[in-house]
N, C-alpha and C positions, 0 to 999 in steps of 0.2 A: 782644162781648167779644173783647179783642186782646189778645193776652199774647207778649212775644218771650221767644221761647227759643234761646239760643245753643248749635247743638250744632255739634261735631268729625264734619259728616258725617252724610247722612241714616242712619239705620237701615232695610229696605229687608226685610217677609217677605213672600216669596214662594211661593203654593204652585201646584207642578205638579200635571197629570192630564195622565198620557198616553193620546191616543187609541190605544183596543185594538187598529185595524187597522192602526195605525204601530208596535207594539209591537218588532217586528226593526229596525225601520228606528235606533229608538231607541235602543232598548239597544244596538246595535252602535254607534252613532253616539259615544257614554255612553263604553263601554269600549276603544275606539281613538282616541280624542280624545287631543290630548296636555292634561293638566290643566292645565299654566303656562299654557296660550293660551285657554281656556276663556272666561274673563272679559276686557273689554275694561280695558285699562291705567285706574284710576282705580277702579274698579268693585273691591273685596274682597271677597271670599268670607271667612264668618264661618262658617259652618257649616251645613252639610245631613243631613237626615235624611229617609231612603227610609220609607215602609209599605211594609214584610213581605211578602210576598203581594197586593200591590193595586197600584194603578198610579198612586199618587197619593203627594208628599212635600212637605217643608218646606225655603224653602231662605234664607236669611238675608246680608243681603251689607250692607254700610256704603260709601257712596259722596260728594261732593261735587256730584255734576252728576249730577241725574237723567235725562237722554238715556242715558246709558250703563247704564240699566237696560233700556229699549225697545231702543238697540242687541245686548243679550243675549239680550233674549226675543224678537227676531225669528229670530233663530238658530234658534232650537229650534219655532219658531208651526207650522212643517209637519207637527212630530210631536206636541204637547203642547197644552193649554190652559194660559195662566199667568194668574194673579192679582196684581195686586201691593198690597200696600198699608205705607205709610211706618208706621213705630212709634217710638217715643221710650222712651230709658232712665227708670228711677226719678225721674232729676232731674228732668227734662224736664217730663214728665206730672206731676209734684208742684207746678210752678209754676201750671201750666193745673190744674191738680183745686185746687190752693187759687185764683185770682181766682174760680173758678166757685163755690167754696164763697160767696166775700165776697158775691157778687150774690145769696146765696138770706139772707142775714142784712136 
């Protein structure tokens, strides 16, 4: 089953774990960065959100060219474990959940 979907830009969650025994290296790394340089030009940052007390968070970015996600997470690969995985808005996934509905009729 092939279904296009036109989006404005992948959607892009990402979740960190930072290794424990990189934990200064990181958090220093984290709070002296300048923010604007952070992400590479093309690459937005949509929204992050830390676990409280744990070392692990969610991090959400919208992009055009997915190298520019592997060029961010190598940045950080010395201190952190990243995951990444592509998600799609409401629209998106409504086109793909309905042809997949058609094929089970």
């Amino acid at each position: 089953m092939f279904v296009d979907v036109v989006l404005h830009g992948w959607i892009v969650r990402m979740k960190y774990k930072v290794n424990t025994e990189f934990m200064r290296d990181c958090v220093s790394r984290f709070v002296n960065q300048d923010p604007a340089a952070e992400f590479p030009e093309g690459l937005n940052l949509v929204g992050r959100w830390h676990a409280a007390g744990d070392t692990w968070g969610v991090i959400i970015t919208e992009t055009d060219n997915a190298s520019l996600i592997t060029e961010w997470a190598m940045k950080w690969s010395d201190v952190c474990e990243i995951s990444t995985v592509p998600a799609l808005y409401d629209e998106g996934i409504g086109l793909v959940a309905h042809a997949w509905v058609q094929t089970l009729n």
